[in-house]
C-alpha positions as CSV (number, residue, x, y, z in Angstrom):
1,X,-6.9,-32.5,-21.7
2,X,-4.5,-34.4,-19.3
3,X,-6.2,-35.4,-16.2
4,X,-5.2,-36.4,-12.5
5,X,-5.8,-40.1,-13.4
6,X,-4.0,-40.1,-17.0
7,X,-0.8,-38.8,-14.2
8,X,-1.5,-41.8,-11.7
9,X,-1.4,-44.4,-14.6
10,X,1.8,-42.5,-16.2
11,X,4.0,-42.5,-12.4
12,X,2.2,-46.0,-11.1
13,X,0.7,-44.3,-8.4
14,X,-3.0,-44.0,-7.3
15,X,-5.3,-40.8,-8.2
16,X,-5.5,-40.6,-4.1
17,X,-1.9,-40.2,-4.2
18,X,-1.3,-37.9,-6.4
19,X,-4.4,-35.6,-5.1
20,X,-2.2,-36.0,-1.6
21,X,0.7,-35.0,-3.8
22,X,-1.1,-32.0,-5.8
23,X,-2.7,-30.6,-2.3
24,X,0.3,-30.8,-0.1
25,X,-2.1,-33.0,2.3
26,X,-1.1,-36.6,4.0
27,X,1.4,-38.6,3.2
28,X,3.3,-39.2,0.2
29,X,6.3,-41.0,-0.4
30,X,9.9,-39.2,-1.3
31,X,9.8,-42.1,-4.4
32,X,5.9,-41.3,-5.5
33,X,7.1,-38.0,-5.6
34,X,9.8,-38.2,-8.0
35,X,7.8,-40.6,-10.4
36,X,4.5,-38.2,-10.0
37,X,7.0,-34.7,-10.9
38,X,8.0,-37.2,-13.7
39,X,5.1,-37.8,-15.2
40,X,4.0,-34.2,-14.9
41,X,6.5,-32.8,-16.4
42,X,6.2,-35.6,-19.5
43,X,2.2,-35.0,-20.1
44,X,2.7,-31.2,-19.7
45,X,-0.4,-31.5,-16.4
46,X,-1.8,-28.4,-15.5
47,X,-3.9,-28.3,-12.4
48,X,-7.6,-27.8,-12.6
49,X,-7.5,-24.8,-9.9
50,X,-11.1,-25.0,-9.4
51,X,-11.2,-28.4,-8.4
52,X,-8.3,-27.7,-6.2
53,X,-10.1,-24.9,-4.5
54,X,-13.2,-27.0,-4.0
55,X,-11.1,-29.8,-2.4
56,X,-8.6,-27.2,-0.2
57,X,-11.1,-24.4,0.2
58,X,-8.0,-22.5,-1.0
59,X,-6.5,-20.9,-4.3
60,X,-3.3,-19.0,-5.1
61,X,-5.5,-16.1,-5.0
62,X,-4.6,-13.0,-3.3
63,X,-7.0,-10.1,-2.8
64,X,-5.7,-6.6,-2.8
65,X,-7.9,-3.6,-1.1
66,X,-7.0,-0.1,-1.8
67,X,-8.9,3.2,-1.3
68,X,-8.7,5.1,-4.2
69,X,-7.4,3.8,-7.8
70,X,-7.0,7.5,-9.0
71,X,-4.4,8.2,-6.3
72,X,-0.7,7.4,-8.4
73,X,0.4,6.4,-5.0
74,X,-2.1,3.0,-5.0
75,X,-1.4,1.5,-8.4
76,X,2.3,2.1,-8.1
77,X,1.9,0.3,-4.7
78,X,-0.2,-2.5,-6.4
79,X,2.4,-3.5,-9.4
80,X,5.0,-4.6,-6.6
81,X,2.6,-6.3,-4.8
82,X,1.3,-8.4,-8.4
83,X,4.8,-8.6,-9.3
84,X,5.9,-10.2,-5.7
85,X,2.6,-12.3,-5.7
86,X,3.4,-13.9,-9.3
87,X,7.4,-14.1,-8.9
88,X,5.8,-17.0,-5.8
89,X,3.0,-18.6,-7.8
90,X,0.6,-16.2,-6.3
91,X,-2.7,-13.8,-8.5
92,X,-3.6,-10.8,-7.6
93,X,-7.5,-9.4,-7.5
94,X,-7.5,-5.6,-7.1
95,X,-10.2,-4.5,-5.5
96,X,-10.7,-0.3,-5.4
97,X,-13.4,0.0,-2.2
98,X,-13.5,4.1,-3.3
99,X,-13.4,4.8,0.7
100,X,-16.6,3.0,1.1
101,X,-17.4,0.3,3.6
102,X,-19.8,-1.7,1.9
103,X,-17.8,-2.3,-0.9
104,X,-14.8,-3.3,1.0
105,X,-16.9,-5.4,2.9
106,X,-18.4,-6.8,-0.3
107,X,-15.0,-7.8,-1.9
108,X,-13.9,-9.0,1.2
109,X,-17.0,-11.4,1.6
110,X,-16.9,-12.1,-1.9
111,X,-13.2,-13.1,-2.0
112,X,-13.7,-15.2,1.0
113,X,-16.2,-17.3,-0.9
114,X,-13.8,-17.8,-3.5
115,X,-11.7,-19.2,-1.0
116,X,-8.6,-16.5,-1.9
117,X,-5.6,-17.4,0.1
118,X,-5.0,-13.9,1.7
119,X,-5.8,-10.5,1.6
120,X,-3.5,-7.2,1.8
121,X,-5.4,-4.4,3.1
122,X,-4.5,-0.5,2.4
123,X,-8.3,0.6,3.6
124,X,-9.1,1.5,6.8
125,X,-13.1,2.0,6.8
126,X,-14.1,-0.9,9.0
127,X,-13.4,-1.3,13.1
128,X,-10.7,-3.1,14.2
129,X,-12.9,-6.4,15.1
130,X,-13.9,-6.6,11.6
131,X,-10.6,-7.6,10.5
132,X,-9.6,-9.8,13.2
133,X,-13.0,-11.9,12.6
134,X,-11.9,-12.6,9.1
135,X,-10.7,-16.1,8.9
136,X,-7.7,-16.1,6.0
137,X,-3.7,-14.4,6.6
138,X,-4.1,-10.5,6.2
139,X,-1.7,-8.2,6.1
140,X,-2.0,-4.2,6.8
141,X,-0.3,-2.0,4.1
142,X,0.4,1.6,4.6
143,X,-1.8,1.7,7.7
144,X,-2.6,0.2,10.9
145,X,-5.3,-2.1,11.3
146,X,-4.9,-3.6,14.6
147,X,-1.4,-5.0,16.6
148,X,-2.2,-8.5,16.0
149,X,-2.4,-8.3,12.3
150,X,0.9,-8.0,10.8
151,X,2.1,-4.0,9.1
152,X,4.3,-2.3,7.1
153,X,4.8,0.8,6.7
154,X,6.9,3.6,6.4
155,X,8.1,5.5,9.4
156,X,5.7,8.4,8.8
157,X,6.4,10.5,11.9
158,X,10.4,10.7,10.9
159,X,9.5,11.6,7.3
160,X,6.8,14.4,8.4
161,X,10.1,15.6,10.5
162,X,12.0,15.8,7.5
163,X,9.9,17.7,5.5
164,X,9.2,20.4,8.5
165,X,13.1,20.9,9.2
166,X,13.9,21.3,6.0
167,X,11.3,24.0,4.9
168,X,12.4,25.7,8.1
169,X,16.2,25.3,7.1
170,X,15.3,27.0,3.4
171,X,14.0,30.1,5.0
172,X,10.1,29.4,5.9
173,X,8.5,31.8,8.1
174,X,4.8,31.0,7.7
175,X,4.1,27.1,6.7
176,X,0.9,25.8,6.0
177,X,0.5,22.1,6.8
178,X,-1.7,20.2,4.7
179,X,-2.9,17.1,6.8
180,X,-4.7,14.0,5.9
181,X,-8.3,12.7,6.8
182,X,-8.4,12.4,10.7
183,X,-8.6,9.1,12.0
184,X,-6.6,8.0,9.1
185,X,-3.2,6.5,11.2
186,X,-0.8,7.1,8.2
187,X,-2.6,11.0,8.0
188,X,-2.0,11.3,11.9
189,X,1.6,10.0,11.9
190,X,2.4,12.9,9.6
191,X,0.7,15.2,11.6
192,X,2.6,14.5,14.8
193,X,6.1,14.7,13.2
194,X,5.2,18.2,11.7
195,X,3.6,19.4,15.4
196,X,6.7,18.0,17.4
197,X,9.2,19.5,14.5
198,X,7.5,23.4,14.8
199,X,7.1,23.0,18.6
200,X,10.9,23.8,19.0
201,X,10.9,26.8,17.0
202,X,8.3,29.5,18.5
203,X,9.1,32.2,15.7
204,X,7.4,30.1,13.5
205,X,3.9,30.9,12.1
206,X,1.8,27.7,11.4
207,X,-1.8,27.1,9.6
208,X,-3.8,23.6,9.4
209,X,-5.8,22.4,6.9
210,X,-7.3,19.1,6.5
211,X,-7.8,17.9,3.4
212,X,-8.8,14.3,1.8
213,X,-5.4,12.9,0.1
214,X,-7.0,13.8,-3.2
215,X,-6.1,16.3,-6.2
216,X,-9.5,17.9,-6.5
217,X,-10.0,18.9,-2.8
218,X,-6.6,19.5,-2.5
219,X,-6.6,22.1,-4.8
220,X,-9.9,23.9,-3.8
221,X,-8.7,24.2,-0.1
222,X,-5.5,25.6,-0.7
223,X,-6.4,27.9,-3.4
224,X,-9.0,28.9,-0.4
225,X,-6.7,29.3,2.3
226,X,-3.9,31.1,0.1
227,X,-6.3,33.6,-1.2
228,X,-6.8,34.9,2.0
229,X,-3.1,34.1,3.8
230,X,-0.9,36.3,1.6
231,X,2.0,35.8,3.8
232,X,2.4,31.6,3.6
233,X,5.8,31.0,2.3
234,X,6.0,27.2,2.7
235,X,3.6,24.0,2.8
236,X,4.2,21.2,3.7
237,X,1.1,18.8,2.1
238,X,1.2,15.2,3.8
239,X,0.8,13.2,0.5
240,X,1.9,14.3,-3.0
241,X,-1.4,14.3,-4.4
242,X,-2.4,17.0,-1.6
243,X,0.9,18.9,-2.7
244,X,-0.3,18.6,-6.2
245,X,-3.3,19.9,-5.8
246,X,-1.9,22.8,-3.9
247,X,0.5,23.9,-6.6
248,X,-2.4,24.4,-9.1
249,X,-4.3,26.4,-6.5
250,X,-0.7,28.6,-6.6
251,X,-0.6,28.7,-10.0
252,X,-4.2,30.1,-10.5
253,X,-3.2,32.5,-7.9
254,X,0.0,34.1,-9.6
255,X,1.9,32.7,-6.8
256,X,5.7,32.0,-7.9
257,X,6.9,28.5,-6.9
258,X,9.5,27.9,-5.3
259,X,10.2,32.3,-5.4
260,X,6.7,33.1,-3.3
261,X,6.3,29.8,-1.6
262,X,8.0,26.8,-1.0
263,X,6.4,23.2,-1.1
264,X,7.1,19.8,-0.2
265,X,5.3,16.7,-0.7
266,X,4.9,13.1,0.9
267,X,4.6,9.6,-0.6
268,X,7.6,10.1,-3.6
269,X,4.8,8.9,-6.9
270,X,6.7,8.5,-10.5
271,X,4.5,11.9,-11.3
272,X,6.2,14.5,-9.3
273,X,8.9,14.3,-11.3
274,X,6.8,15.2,-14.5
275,X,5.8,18.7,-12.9
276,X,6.6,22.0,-13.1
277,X,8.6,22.9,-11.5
278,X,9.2,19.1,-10.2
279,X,7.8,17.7,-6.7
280,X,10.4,18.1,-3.4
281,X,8.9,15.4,-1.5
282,X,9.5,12.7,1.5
283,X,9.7,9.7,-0.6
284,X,8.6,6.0,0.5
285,X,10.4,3.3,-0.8
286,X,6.9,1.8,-2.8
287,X,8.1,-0.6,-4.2
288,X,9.8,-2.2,-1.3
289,X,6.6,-1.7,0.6
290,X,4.9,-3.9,-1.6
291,X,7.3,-6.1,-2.1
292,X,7.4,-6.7,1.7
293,X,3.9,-6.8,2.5
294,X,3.6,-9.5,0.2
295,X,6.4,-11.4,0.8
296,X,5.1,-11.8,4.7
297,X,1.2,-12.6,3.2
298,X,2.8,-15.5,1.6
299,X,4.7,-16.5,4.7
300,X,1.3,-16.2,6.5
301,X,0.0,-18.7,4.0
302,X,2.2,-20.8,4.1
303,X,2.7,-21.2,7.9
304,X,6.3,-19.9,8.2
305,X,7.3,-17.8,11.0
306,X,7.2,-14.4,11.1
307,X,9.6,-12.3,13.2
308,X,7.9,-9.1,13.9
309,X,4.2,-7.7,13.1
310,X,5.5,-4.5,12.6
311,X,8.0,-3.5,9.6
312,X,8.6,-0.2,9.1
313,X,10.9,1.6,5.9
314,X,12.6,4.5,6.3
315,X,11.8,7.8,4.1
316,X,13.6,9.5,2.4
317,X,14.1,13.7,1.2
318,X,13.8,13.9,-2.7
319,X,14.6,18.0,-3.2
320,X,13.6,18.8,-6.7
321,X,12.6,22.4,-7.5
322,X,9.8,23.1,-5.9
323,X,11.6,24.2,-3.0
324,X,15.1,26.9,-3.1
């Protein structure tokens, strides 16, 4: 196996210098650094990363915390971020916390000791301080940790808006509104723009129900509600796994969609499109949000500036046939 010291003899350089070289740490001549690329590329040198992480307390490692793997939303969201991450020399860990605090806390520590580069962070189950106390570049994804750590997002009060108006615009006298988990930023975002949308029309009947964003309880609190609320003609569920879950809790209850009731989603997963009848929904752009997250964790990394701690993506209306 090539060594460190087989590239020093090969350029004419010391094995200080081309440690200095490999690391990116003190001084190394514009010269050395030609005859040291040289030579790598002639013995083929791959770095020993382990040693490298022992000597920079860093790796190319970046940690990637989401809340639940079974939502399509999350693993959608995760390919952009592996394919940013590796398109810059960068790995990805996934780590699926399953909305629990100790095991976020757990791959956080546990990350940290394997000296990973940088985290992006989708969870939300630890206070505010927690995060600022960790000592690497993180990066808030789809939610809102805390205004100094840098965010992106999509503008979820503008998309909840969306979804209202256009429910209301096809005819909807009596919409039920699916919210998210409270406390959850992203959950109460989507709540406002639906609140501030039927606020300014008064003939308008509106129901609440909060619901986790998962198909399972989804589905057993809307076929609960509809059961007893014959006259709901719309809903509009704040993630498309909610609005899944709500159209099977239709479907066992003979209830025609879109004829009987109307139904628009959030979040704009590959799936919807494989239903029947197909997902209307307010659609984030995923892959961009990934793409972007990571793009400013590497910046943090690697010391460049960054403009504004706040990015947010616009959404966008996706009508399919779920709605008229």
């Amino acid at each position: 196996m090539v060594t460190i010291k087989d590239v020093g003899k090969r350029a004419g350089v010391s094995v200080a210098t081309v440690s200095r070289y490999l690391n990116g740490k003190g001084y190394v001549s514009e010269e050395a650094k030609q005859v040291i690329e040289k030579a790598i590329a002639e013995l083929d040198y791959k770095p020993n990363q382990l040693a490298r992480s022992l000597s920079t307390k860093k790796t190319n490692i970046i940690g990637l915390l989401v809340p639940d793997i079974t939502n399509p939303f999350f693993p959608e969201l995760a390919r952009a971020v592996e394919d940013t991450a590796f398109a810059n020399g960068y790995t990805v860990v996934l780590c699926n916390s399953g909305e629990q605090k100790e095991k976020e806390i757990h791959y956080i520590e546990s990350l940290q000791q394997k000296y990973a580069a940088g985290f992006i962070v989708t969870t939300n189950q630890l206070e505010a301080d927690y995060y600022r106390n960790i000592q690497l570049p993180i990066v808030a994804l789809d939610r809102r940790l805390d205004p100094s750590i840098p965010t992106v997002t999509t503008k979820n009060v503008d998309g909840a808006k969306i979804a209202t108006e256009y429910l209301i615009g096809r005819g909807c006298k009596h919409i039920l509104c699916m919210r998210g988990p409270i406390g959850l930023d992203v959950a109460e975002d989507r709540m406002k723009g639906f609140i501030e949308t039927v606020d300014h029309y008064p003939n308008i009947r509106t129901d609440i129900i909060t619901s986790l964003f998962d198909f399972d309880e989804a589905e057993h609190k809307a076929f609960e509600f509809l059961k007893t609320h014959e006259t709901v003609d719309g809903i509009f569920a704040t993630s498309d796994a909610s609005a899944i879950g709500a159209m099977k809790a239709a479907h066992s209850l003979g209830i025609q969609i879109p004829g009987d009731l109307q139904l628009v989603g959030f979040d704009g997963i590959s799936i919807g499109k494989l239903l029947t009848p197909e997902l209307t929904t307010v659609a984030q752009d995923i892959y961009k949000l990934g793409t972007v997250a990571t793009e400013l964790l590497i910046k943090k990394i690697e010391d460049e500036v960054i403009e504004s701690n706040l990015i947010e993506l616009p959404a966008t209306l996706v009508v399919r046939s779920s709605t008229k």
